[in-house]
N, C-alpha and C positions, 0 to 999 in steps of 0.2 A: 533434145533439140531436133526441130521436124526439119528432113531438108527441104530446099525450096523447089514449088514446081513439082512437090509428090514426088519425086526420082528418087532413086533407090543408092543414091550417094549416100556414104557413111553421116555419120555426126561427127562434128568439129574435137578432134581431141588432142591435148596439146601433147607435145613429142618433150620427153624429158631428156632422150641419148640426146639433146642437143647443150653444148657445154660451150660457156661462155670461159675461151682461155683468151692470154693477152699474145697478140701476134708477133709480139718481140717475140719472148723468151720463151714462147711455148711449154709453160711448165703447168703439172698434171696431175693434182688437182691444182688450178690456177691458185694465187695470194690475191686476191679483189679488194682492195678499199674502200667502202660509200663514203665520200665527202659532202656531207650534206650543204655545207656551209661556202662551197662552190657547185656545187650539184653533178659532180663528176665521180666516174668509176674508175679506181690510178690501180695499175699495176703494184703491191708493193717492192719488188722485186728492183724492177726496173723502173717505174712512175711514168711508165704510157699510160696518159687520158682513154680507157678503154670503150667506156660511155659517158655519155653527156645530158645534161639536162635532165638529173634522175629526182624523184621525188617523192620528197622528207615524209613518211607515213608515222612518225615514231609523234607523240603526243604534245601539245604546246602549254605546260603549265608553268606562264612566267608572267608576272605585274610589275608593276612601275611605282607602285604605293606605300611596298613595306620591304625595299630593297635593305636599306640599313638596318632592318630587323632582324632578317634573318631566316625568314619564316615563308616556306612554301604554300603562297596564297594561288589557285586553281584563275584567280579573277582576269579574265582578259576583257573588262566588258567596261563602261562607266568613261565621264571625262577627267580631266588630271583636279587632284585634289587640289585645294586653295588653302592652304597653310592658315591665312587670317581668318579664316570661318570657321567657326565651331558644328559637329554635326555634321546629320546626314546632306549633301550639297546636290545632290539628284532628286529632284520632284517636276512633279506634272501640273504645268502652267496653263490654265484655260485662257483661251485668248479672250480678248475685249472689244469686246462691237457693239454696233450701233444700238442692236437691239436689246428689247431688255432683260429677255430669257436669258439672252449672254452674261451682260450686265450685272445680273443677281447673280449667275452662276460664277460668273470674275468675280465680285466679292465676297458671296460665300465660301470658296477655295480660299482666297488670301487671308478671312478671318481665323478659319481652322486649322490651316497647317502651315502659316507663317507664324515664327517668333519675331516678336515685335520689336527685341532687343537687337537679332540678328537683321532684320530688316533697317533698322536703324546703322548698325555697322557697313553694311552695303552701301545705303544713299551716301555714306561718308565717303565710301571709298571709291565709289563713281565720282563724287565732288572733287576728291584727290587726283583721283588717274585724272581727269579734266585740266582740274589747274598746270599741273607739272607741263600736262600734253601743250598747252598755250604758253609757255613757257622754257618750250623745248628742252625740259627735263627730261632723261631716263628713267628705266624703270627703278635703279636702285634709290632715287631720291623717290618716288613714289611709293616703294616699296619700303623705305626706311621713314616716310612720313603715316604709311599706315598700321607699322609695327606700332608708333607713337602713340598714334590713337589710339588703337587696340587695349594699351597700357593703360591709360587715361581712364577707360569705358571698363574696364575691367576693374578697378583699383578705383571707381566712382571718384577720381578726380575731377575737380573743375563744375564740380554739379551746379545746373544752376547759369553756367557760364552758355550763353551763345555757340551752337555748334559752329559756325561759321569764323568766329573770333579761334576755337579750339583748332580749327583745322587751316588756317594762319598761321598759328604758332607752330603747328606740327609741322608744316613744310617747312617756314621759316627754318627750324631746328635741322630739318632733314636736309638742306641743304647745307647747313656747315658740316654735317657729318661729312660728308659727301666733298667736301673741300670744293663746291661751287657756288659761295655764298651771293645772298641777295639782302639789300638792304630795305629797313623796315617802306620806305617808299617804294619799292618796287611790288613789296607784297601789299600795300594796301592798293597799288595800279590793279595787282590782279584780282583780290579779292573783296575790295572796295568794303574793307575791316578799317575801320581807322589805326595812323601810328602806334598813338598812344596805348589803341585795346591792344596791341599788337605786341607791343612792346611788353607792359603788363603779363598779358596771358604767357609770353616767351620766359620772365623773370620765374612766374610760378612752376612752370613746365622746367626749366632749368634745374629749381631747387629740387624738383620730385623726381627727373630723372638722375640725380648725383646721390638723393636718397637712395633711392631705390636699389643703385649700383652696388650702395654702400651694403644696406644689408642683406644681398643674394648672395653677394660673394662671388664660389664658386658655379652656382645655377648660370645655364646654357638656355638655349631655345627662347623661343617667340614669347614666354611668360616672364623677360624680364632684359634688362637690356644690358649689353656690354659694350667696353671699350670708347664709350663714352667720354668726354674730352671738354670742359669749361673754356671755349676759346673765343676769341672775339676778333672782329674784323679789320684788317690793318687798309692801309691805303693800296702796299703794293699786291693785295687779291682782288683789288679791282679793277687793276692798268689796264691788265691782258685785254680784259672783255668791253672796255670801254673802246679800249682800240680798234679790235676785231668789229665792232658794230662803226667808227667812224669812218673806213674804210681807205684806210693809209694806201700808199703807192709801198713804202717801205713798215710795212707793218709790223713783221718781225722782231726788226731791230727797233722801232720806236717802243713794243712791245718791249723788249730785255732794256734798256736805256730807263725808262718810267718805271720799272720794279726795282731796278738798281738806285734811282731818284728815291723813290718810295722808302725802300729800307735805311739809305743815308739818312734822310729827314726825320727819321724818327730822334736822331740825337738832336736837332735843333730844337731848343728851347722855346725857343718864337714861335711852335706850331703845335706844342704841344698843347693837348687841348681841343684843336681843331677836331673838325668831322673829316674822317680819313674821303670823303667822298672830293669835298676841296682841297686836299690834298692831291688827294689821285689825279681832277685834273690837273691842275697845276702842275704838275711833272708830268703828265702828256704836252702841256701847252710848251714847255719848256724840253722838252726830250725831242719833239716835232722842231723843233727850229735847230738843234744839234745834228741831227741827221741832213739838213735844208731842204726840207718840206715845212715848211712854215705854217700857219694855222690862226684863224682868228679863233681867241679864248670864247667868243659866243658859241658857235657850237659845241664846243667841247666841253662847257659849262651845263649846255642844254642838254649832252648826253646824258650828263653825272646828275641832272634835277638839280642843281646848286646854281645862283644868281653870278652874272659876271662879274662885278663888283666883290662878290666872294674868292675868284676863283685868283685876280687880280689882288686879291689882299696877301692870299699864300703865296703865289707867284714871286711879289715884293720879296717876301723871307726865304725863300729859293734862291733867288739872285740874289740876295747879300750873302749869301753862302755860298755860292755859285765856285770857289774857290776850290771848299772842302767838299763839295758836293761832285764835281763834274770830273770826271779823267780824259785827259787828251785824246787821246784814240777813241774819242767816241764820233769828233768832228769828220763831217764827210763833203764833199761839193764843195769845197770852199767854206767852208765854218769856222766861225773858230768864234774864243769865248768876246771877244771886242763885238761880234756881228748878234749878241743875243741880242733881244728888244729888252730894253733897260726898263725899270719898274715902275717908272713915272709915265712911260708913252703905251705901256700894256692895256 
């Protein structure tokens, strides 16, 4: 190294008698520890911070892809893998413009290194993530509605079937996993599937996932499915959320009051049969006047999609049970069981 200015000053040369000890305990040769993981130099002796902000020269070979394998992968590079995709999930997308050089060149890329099958899995699971999102689902009811399909597409169930009817039923399912059910009119609100297909496509998809269960057995992972459960939808899973949307002053407890209704009712004989949806109101309309927040059955009829004249037919078989049904300490404000609205004036 030339000095500066031509002078006849030496070249930079570093001094080694210089010895980094810790000023506690002045011991010689010092105990130094690199902490890389706070960036600190600790006395071991004594654990005075001797230097600070030191920096990790030692190698970075760690991934996020093949932790439960076990396996020293070098990779720090790529975005996080997607579990429902098959294959390599990194490629070079040409964009799409106006012109037609583009044009040609955006569909000759997408004819040659997309799979038609895997392409088809995607718009599914864009269709998926979509519905849940307008429905203010999570991702695990999304995420268990696109394991569904995956099953389906793989195991060439339902061929032949409507994607749109197929991915219906998937949610549908994916929400009772999930213990946030919806009823077949909520899912043809959002994906304007008819009931009926709805219902249908859910029977078949039932039977194939309880198969299915049946012979993996012990088989894990995303190629088959577990702990799967044949259950079906009572009244008191829908109190909560009809409630929480009518937007009670005493919520809560009109909230615990309509499930407690809910599960009584199921021994009445006079409702059995019924659709748990007029049921459910029905013990809102009747749990709302317990608490005295009182409530016309019209909107709470209009929340549940059921007619008032429905909701008033259950209501009648409520109140003549109103006996075995109701426990005192539920009355509040001055209620009590003489002050319900009797079933001829509902």
């Amino acid at each position: 190294m030339m000095p500066p200015n031509g002078s006849d000053a030496p070249a930079f040369e570093e001094d080694l008698s210089n010895i980094l000890v810790c000023p506690e305990c002045n011991i010689s040769p010092p105990h130094l520890v690199e902490e890389f993981s706070s960036g600190d130099t600790v006395c071991e002796d004594c654990g005075m911070v001797v230097g600070s902000r030191i920096i990790d020269t030692r190698s970075e070979w760690r991934t996020f892809a093949n932790d439960d394998q076990g396996g020293d992968d070098p990779s720090r590079v790529g975005g996080p893998q997607d579990e429902f995709v098959e294959g390599q999930q990194l490629a070079t997308t040409v964009a799409f413009s106006e012109t037609k050089a583009h044009k040609a060149l955006s569909r000759t890329q997408n004819n040659t290194n997309q799979d038609k099958s895997q392409k088809g899995l995607m718009q599914a699971y864009k269709e998926i993530v979509s519905y849940c999102e307008a429905i203010n689902m999570g991702t695990n009811v999304s995420n268990a509605a696109k394991h569904i399909f995956k099953l389906v597409d793989k195991h060439k169930f339902l061929k032949g079937k409507p994607q749109e009817a197929v991915i219906a039923g998937c949610i549908f399912i994916a929400c009772r996993q999930n213990n946030v059910p919806r009823t077949f009119r909520e899912i043809f609100n959002l994906t304007s599937v008819s009931k009926k297909e709805v219902g249908r496509v859910f029977k078949q998809l039932q039977s194939f996932l309880q198969k299915l269960q049946d012979q993996d057995g012990e088989a894990t992972g995303l190629n088959t499915v577990t702990n799967y459960e044949n259950t079906s939808v009572g009244a008191e899973d829908l109190c909560g959320r009809y409630v929480s949307q009518l937007g009670f002053t005493k919520q809560n407890k009109i909230s615990k009051i309509s499930r407690s209704l809910a599960e009584r009712a199921n021994n009445i004989s006079a409702l059995a049969g019924r659709s748990p949806l007029s049921v459910a109101a029905a013990c809102i309309y009747m749990a709302c006047q317990i608490v005295g927040e009182s409530r016309s059955s019209l909107p709470i009829a209009k929340q549940a999609g059921v007619s008032d004249g429905t909701v008033k037919t259950a209501y009648k078989h409520l109140y003549a049970a109103r006996e075995q049904l109701i426990t005192k300490e539920w009355f509040e404000g001055g209620a009590s069981m003489e002050k319900l609205t009797p079933a001829t004036a509902a």
